[in-house]
C-alpha positions in Angstrom: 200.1 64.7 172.1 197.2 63.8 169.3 197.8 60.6 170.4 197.2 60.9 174.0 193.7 62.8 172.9 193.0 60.0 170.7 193.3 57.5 173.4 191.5 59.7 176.0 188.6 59.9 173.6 188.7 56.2 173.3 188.8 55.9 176.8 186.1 58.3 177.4 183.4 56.9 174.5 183.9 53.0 175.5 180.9 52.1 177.7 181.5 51.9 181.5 181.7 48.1 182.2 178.8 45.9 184.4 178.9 45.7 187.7 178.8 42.3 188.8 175.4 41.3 190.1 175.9 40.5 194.2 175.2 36.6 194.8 171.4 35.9 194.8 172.3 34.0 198.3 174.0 37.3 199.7 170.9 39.1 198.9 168.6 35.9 200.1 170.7 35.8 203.7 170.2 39.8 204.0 167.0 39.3 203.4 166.3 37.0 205.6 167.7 39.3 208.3 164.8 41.6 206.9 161.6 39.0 207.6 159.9 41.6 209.4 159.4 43.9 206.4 158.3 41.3 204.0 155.1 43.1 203.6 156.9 46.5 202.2 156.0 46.2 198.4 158.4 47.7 195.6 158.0 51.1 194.5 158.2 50.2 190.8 154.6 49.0 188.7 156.4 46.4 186.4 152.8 45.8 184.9 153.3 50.0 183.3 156.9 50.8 183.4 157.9 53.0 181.0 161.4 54.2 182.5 164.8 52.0 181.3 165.3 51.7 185.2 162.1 50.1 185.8 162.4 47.9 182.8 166.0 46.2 183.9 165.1 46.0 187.5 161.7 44.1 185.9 163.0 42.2 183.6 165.9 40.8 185.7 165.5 38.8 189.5 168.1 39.7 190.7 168.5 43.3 190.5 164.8 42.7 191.5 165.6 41.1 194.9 167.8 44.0 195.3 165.2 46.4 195.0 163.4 44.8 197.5 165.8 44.3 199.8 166.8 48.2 199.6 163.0 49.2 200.1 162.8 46.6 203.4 166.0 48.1 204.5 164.8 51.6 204.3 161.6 51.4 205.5 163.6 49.8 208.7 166.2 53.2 208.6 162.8 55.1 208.8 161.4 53.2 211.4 164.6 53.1 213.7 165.0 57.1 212.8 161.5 58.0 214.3 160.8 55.2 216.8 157.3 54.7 215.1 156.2 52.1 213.1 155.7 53.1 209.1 152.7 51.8 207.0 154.6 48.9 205.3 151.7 49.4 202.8 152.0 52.9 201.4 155.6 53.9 203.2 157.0 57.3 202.6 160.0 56.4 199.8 163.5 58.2 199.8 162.2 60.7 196.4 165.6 61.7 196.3 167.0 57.8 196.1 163.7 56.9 193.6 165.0 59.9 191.7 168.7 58.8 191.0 167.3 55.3 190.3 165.2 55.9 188.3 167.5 57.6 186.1 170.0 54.9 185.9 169.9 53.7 182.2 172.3 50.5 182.9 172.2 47.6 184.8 175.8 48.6 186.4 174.3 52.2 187.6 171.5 50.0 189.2 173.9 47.5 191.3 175.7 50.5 192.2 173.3 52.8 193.6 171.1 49.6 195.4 173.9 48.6 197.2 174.9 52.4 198.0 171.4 52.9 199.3 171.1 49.7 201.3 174.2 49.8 202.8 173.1 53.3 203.8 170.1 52.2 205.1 171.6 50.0 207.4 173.5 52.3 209.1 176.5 51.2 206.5 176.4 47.6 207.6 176.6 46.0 203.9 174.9 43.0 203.7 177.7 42.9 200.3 180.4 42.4 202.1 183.3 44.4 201.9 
């Protein structure tokens, strides 16, 4: 029995491994599928980030490209939701969404939660793939 514990608290402690960053063509493609909402700017000020989230997302395209393509695809959600067009300038954000992600502290919880969202935001048509 100890060493059952002992090898659950190994398991437990050892950091959760990356997610594999989608292929900057996937995102690219899905974007492209986007054009429309091109105009939608990110959410996150990499010029003043302070949060780990903002940082990785910053400091990394792809989870970047991501980012954008999960703000295009949910101002689109919105827009198909109320039948109105949304200020692609100053949308109204998913607080909720901004919240998890924002508390992310890896670049695995990031890829996670983007695609999550996205794939939401589309109705849960992945641009992914399975």
């Amino acid at each position: 029995m100890p060493r059952v514990l002992a090898a659950l608290a190994l398991f437990c402690a050892a950091p959760a491994a990356a997610a594999p960053l989608p292929d900057p063509a996937t995102v690219a493609n899905a974007q492209a599928g986007l054009a429309d909402y091109r105009d939608v700017p990110s959410d996150i000020p990499c010029d003043a980030s302070a949060l780990t989230a903002h940082k990785l997302m910053c400091a990394n395209d792809q989870l970047w490209q991501m980012g954008l393509l999960d703000s295009w695809a949910w101002v689109y959600a919105l827009e198909n939701a109320t039948g109105t067009e949304a200020d692609h300038e100053m949308p109204v954000w998913d607080e909720l969404f901004i919240e998890e992600r924002d508390s992310c502290a890896d670049e695995a919880c990031l890829v996670d939660l983007l695609i999550r969202h996205t794939n939401d935001s589309l109705g849960g048509i992945s641009p992914y793939g399975p």
